[in-house]
Structure formats: structure tokens, C-alpha cells
N, CA, C and O atoms as CSV, one atom per row, in Angstrom:
chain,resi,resn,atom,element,x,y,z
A,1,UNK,N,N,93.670,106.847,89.844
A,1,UNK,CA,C,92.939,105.940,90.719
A,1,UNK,C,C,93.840,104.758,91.065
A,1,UNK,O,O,94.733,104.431,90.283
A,2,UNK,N,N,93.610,104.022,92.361
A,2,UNK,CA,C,94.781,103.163,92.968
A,2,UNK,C,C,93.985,101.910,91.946
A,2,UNK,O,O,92.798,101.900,91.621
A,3,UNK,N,N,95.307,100.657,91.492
A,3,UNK,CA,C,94.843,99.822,90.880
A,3,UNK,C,C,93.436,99.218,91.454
A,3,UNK,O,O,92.404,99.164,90.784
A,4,UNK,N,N,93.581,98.723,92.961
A,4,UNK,CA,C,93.116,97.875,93.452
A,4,UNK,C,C,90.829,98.200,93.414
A,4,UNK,O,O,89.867,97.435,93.342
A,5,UNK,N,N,91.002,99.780,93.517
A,5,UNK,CA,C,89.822,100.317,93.289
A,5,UNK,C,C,89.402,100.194,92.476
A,5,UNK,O,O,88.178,100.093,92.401
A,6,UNK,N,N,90.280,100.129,91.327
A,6,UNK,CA,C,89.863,100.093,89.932
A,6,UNK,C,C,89.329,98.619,89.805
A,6,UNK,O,O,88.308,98.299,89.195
A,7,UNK,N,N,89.960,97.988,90.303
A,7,UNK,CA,C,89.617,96.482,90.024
A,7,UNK,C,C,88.199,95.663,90.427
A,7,UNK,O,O,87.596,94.629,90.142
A,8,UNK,N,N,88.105,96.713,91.190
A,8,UNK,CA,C,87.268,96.177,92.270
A,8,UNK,C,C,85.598,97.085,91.454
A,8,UNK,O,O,84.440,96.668,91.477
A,9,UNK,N,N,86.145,98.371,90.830
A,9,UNK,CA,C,85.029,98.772,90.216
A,9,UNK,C,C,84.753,98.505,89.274
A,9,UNK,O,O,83.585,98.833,89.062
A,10,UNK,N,N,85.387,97.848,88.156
A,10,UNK,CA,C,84.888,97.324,87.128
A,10,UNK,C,C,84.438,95.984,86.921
A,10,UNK,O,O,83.461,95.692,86.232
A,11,UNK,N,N,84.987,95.377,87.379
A,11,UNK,CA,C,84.650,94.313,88.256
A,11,UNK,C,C,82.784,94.132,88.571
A,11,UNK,O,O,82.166,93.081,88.403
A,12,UNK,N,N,82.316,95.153,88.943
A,12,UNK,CA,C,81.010,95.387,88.930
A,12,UNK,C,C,80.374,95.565,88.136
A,12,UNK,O,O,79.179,95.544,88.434
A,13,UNK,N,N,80.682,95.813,86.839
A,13,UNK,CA,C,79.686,96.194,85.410
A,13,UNK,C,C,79.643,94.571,85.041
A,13,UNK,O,O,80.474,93.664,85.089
A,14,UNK,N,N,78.096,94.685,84.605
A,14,UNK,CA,C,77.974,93.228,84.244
A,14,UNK,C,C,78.043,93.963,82.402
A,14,UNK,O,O,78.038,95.105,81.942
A,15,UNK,N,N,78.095,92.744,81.889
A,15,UNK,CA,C,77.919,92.567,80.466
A,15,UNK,C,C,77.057,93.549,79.632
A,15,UNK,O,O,77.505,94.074,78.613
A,16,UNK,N,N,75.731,93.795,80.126
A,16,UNK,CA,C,75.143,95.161,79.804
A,16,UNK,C,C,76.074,96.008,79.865
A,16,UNK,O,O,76.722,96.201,78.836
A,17,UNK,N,N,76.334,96.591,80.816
A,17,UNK,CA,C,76.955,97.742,81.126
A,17,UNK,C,C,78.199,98.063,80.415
A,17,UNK,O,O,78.850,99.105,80.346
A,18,UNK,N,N,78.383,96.730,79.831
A,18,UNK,CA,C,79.886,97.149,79.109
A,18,UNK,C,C,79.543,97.842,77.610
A,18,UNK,O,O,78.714,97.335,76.855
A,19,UNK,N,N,80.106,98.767,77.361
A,19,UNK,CA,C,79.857,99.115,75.592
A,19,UNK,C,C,80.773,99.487,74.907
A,19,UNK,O,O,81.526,100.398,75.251
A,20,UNK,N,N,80.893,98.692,73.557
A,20,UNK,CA,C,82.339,99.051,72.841
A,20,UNK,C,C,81.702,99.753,71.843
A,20,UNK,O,O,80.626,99.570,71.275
A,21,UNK,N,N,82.643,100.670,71.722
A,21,UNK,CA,C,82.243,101.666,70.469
A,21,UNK,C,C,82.234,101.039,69.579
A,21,UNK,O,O,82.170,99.815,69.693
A,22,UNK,N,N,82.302,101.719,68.235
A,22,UNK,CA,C,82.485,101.225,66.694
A,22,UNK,C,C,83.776,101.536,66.781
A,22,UNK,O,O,84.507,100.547,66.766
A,23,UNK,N,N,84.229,102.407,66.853
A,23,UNK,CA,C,85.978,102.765,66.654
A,23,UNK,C,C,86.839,101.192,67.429
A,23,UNK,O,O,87.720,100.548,66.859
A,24,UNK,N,N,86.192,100.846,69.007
A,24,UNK,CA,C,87.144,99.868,69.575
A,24,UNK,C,C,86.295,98.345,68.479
A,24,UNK,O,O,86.710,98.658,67.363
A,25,UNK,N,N,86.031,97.942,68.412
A,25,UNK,CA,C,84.738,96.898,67.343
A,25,UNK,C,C,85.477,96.988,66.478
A,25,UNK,O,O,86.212,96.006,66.374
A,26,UNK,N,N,85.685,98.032,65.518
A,26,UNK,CA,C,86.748,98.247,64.086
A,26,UNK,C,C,88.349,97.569,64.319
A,26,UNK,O,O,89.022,96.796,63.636
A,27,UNK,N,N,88.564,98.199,65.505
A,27,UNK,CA,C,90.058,98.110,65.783
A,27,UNK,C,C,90.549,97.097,66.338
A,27,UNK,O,O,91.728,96.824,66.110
A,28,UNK,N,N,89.615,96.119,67.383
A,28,UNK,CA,C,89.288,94.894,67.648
A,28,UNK,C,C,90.011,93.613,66.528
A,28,UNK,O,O,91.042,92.967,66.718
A,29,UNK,N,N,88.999,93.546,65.279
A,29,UNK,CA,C,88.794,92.835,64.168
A,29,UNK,C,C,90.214,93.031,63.385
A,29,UNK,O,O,90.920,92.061,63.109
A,30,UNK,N,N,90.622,94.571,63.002
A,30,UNK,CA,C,91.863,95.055,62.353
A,30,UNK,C,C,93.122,94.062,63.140
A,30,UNK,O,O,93.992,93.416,62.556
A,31,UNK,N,N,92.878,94.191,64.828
A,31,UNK,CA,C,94.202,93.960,65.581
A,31,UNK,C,C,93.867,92.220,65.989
A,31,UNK,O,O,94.315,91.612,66.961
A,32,UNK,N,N,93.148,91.805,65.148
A,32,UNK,CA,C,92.758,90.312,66.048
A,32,UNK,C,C,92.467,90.268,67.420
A,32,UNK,O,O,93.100,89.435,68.069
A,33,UNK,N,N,91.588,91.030,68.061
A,33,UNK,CA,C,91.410,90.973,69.456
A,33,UNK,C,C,90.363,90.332,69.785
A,33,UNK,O,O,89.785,90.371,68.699
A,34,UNK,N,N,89.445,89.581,70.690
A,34,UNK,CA,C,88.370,88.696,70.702
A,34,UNK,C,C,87.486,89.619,71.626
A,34,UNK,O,O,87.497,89.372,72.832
A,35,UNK,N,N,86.704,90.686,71.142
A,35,UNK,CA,C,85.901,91.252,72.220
A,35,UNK,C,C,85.041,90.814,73.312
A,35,UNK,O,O,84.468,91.525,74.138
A,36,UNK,N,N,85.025,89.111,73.165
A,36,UNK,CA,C,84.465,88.431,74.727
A,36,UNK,C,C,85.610,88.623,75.686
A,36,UNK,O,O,85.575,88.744,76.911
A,37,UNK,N,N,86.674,88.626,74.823
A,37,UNK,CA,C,87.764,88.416,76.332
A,37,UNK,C,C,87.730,89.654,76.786
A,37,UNK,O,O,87.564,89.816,77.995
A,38,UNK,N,N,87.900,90.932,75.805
A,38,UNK,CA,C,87.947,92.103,76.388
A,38,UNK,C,C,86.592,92.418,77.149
A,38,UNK,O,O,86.724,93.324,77.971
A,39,UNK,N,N,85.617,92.004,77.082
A,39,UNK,CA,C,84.766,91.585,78.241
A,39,UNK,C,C,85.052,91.084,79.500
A,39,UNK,O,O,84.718,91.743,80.485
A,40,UNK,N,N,85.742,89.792,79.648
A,40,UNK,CA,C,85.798,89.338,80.222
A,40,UNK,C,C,86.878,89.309,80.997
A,40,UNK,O,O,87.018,88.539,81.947
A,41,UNK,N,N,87.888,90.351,80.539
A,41,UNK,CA,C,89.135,90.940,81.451
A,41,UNK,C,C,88.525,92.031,82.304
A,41,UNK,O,O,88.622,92.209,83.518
A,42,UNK,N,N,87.879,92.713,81.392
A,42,UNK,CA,C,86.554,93.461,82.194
A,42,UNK,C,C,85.842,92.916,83.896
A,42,UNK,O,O,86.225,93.241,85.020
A,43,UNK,N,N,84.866,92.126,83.540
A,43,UNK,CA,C,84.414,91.615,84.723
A,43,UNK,C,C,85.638,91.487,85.022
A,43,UNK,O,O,86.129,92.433,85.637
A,44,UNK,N,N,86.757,90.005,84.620
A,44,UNK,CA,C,87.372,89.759,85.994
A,44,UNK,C,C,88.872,89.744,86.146
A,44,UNK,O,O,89.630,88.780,86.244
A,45,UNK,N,N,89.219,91.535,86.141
A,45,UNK,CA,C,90.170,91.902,85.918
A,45,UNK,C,C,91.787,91.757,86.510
A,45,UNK,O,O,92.676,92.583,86.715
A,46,UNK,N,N,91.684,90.251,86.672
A,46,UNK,CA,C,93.219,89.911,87.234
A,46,UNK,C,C,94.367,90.024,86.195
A,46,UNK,O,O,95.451,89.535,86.514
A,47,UNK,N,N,94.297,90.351,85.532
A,47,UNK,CA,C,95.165,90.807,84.241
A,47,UNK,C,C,95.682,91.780,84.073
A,47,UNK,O,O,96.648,91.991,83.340
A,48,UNK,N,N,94.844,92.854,85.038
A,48,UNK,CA,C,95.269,94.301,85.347
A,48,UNK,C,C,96.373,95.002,86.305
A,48,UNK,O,O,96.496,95.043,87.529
A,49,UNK,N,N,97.139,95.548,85.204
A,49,UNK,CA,C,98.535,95.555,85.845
A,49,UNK,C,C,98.864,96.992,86.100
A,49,UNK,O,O,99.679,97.463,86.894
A,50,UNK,N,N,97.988,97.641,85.187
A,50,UNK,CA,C,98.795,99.338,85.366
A,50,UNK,C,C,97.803,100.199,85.329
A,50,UNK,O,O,97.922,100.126,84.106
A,51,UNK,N,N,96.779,101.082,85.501
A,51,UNK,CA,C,96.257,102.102,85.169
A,51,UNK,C,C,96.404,103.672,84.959
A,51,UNK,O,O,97.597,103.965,85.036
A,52,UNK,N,N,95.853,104.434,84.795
A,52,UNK,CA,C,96.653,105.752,84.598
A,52,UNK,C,C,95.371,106.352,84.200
A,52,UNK,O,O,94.927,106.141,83.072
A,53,UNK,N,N,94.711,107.128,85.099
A,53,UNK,CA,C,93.787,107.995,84.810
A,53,UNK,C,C,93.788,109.222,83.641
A,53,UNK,O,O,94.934,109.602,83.401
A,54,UNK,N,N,93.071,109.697,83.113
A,54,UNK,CA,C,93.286,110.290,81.584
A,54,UNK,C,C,92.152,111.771,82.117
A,54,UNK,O,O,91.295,111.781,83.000
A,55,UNK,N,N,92.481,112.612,81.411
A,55,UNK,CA,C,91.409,113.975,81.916
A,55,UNK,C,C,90.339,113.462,80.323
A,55,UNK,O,O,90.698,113.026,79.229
A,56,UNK,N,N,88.601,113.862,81.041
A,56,UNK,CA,C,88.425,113.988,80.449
A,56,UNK,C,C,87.343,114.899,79.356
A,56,UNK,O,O,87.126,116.036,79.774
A,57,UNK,N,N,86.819,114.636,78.358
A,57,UNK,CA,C,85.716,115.796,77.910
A,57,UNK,C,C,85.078,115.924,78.699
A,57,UNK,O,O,84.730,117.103,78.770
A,58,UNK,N,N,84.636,115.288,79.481
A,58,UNK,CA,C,83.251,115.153,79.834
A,58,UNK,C,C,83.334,114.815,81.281
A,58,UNK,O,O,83.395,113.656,81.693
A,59,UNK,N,N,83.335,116.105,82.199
A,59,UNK,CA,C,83.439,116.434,83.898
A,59,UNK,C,C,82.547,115.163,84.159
A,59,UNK,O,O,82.961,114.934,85.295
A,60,UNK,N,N,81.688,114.243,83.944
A,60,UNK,CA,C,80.603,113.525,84.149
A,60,UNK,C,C,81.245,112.287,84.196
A,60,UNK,O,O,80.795,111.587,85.103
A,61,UNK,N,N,82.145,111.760,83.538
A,61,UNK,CA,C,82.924,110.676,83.311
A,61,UNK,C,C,84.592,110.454,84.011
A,61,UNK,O,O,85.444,111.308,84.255
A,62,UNK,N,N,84.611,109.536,84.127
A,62,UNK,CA,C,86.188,109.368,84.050
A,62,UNK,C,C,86.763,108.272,83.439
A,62,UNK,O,O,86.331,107.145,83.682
A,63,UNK,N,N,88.127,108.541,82.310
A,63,UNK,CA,C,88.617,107.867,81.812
A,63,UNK,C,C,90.161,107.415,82.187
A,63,UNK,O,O,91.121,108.047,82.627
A,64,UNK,N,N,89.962,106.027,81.810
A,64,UNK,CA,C,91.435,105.604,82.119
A,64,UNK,C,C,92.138,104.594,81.073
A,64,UNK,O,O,91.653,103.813,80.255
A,65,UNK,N,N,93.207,104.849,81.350
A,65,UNK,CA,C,94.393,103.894,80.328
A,65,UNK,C,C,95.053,102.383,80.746
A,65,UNK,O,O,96.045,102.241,81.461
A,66,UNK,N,N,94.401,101.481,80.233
A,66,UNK,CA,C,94.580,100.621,81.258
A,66,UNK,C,C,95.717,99.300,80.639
A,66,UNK,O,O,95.712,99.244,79.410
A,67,UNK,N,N,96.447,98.498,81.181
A,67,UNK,CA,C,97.115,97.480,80.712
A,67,UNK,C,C,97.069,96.098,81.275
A,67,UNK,O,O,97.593,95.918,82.375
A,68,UNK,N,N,96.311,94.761,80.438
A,68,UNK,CA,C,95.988,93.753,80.923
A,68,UNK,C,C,97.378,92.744,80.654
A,68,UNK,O,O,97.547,92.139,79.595
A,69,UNK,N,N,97.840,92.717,81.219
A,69,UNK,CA,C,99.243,91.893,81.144
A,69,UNK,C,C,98.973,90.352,81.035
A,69,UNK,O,O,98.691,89.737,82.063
A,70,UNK,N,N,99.065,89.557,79.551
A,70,UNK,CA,C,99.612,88.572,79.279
A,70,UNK,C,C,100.601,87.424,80.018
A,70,UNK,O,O,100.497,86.423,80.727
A,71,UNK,N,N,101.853,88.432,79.229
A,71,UNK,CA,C,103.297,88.037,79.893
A,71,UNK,C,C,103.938,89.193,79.688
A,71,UNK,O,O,103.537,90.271,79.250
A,72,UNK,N,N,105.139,88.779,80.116
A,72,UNK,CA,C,105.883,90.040,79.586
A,72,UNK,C,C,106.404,90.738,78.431
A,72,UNK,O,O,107.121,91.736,78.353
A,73,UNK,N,N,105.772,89.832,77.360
A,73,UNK,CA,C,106.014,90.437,76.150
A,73,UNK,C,C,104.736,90.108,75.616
A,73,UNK,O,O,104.711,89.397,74.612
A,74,UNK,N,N,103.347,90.628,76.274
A,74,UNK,CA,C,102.263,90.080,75.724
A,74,UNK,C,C,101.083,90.824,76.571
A,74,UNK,O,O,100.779,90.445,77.702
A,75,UNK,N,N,100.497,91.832,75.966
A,75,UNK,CA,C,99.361,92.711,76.813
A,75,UNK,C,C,98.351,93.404,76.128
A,75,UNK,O,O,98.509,93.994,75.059
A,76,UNK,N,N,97.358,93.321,76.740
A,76,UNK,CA,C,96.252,94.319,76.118
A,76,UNK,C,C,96.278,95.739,76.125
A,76,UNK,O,O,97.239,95.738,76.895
A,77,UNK,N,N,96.107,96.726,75.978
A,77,UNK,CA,C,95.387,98.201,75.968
A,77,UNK,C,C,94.309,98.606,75.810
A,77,UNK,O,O,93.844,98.610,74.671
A,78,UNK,N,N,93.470,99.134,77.031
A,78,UNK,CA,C,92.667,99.463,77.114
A,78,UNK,C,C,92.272,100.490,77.223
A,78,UNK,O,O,92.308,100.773,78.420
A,79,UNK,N,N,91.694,101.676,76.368
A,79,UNK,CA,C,90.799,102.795,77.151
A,79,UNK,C,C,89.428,103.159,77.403
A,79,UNK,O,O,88.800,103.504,76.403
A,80,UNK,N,N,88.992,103.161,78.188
A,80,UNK,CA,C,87.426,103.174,78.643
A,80,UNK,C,C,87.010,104.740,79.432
A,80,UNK,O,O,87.664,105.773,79.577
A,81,UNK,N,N,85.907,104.428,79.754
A,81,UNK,CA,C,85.484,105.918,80.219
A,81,UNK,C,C,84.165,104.522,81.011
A,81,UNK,O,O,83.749,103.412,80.680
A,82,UNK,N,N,83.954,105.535,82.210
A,82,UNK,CA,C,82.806,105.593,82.962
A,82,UNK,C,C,82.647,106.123,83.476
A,82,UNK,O,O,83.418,106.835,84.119
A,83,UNK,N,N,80.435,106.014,83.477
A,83,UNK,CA,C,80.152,107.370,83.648
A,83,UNK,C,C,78.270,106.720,84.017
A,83,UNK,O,O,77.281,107.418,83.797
A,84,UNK,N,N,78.211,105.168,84.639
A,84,UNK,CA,C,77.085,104.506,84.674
A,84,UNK,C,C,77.394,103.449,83.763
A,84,UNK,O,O,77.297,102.317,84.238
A,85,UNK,N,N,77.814,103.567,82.324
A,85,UNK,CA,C,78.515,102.673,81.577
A,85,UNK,C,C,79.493,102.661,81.697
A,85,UNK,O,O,80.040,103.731,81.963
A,86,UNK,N,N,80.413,101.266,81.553
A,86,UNK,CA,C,81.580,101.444,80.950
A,86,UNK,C,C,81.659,101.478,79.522
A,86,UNK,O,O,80.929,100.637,78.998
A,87,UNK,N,N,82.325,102.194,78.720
A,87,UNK,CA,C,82.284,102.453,77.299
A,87,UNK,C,C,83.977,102.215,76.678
A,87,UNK,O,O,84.774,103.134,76.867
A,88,UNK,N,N,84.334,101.237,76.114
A,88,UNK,CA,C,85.653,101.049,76.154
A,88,UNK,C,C,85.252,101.482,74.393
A,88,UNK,O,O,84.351,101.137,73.628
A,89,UNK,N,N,86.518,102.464,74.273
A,89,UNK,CA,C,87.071,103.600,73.619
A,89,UNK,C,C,88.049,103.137,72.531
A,89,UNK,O,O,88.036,103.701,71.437
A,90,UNK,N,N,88.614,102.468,72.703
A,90,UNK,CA,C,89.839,101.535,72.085
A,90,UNK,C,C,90.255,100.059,72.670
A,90,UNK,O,O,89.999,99.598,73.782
A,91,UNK,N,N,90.808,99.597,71.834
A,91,UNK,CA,C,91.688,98.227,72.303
A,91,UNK,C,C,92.519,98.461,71.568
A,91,UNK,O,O,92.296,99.108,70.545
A,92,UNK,N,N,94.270,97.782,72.032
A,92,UNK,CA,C,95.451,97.849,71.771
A,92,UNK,C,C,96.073,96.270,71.845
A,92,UNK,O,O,96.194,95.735,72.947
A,93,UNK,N,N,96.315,95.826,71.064
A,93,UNK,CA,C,97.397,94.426,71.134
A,93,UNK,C,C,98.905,94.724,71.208
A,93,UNK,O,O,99.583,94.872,70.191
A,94,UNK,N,N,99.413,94.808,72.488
A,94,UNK,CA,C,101.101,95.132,72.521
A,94,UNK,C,C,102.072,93.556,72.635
A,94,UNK,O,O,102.075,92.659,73.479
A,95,UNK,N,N,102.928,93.789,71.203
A,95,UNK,CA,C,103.563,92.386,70.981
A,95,UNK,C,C,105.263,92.660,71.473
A,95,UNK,O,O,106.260,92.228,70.895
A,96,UNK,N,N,105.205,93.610,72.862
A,96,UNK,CA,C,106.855,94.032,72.879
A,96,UNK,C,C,106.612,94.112,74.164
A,96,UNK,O,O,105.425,93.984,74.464
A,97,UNK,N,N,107.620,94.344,75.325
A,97,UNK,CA,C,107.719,94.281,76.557
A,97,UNK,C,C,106.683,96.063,76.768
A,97,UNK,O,O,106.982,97.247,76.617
A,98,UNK,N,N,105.747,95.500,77.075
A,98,UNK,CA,C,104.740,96.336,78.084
A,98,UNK,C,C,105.521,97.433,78.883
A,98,UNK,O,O,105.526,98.663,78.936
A,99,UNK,N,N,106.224,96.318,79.520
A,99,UNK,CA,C,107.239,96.964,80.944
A,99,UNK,C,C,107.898,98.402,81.237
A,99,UNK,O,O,107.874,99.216,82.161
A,100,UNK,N,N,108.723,98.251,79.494
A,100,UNK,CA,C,108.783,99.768,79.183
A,100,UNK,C,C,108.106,101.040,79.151
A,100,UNK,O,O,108.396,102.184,79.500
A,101,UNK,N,N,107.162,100.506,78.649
A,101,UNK,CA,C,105.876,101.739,78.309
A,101,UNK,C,C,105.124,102.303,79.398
A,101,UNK,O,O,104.508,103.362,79.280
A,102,UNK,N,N,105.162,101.561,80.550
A,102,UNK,CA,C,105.204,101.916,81.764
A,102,UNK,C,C,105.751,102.435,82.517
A,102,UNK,O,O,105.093,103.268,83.141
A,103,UNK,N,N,106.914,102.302,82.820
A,103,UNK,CA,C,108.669,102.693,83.328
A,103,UNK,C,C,108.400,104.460,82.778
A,103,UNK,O,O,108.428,105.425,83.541
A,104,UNK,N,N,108.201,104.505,81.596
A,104,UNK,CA,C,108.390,105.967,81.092
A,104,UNK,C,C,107.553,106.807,81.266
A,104,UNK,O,O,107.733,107.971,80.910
A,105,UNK,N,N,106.284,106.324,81.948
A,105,UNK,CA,C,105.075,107.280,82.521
A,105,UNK,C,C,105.316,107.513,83.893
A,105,UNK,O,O,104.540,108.209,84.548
């Protein structure tokens, strides 16, 4: 999916609509992540730098891999699925140039 769509569709889930698993909640707390912000990169996703659509279980949904850019040595990871909800799947704290990890996809 082109970034800009993406932005523009998530962008639309209000706060209901957002749902973090227990797995991203666990991993959150483990990685020091503040799940309002990951909310709130959510709604208002100018942070969003890369996406990369993911296949997934479930023909009903679509999931994607997403990266909220900090700085350049400073970014989130995101994976979510929607499908009516957004259901974010994981969170990632990346403390090394992002830039790379991109470049190689």
C-alpha cells in the first residue's frame, strides 16, 4: 500500500478502534514503549516513514509493517492488521539507524 493511503487510513481509527494485543501490551512495558504514543502515532501518523504490506492469515484483514521515524537513529516498529479494527500485533523500539533496515527490503 502507497505510504500516503496508509496515512490517511489510519489516521481515521479513533481510539476505540485501536486494539493492542497482550503480546504488543507485554512487549510495550519489556521495551519501555508508552502505548498512548503508540496511539497517538496512530491517529496522527506524521512519523510514518516506511510501510510494507505483510500477507496475511486472514483473507479478511490486511497487515502491515510499519516504521515511525524518530531520527535517524531513533524509530518505532509497528505491526498491525486491519480488518474494521486496527489491532496492533507488536511494537518494536529500534536504537540503530532504521535507514538500513529499509535499504535491504
Amino acid at each position: 500500500m502507497d505510504l500516503e493511503k496508509l496515512k490517511q487510513k489510519i489516521s481515521s481509527y479513533s481510539s476505540e478502534k485501536i486494539i493492542i494485543t497482550y503480546h504488543a501490551e507485554i512487549q510495550a512495558i519489556f521495551r519501555e514503549i508508552d502505548l498512548e504514543e503508540v496511539k497517538e502515532n496512530i491517529r496522527n501518523p506524521e512519523k510514518l516513514v516506511y510501510v510494507e504490506e505483510q500477507e496475511s492469515q486472514n483473507p479478511e484483514e490486511n497487515k502491515y509493517n510499519c516504521y515511525f521515524a524518530y531520527s535517524k537513529d531513533f524509530a518505532h516498529r509497528y505491526i498491525f492488521t486491519t480488518n474494521g479494527n486496527l489491532i496492533i500485533v507488536t511494537v518494536i523500539k529500534i536504537n540503530k539507524s532504521w535507514q538500513k533496515t529499509i535499504k535491504k527490503k
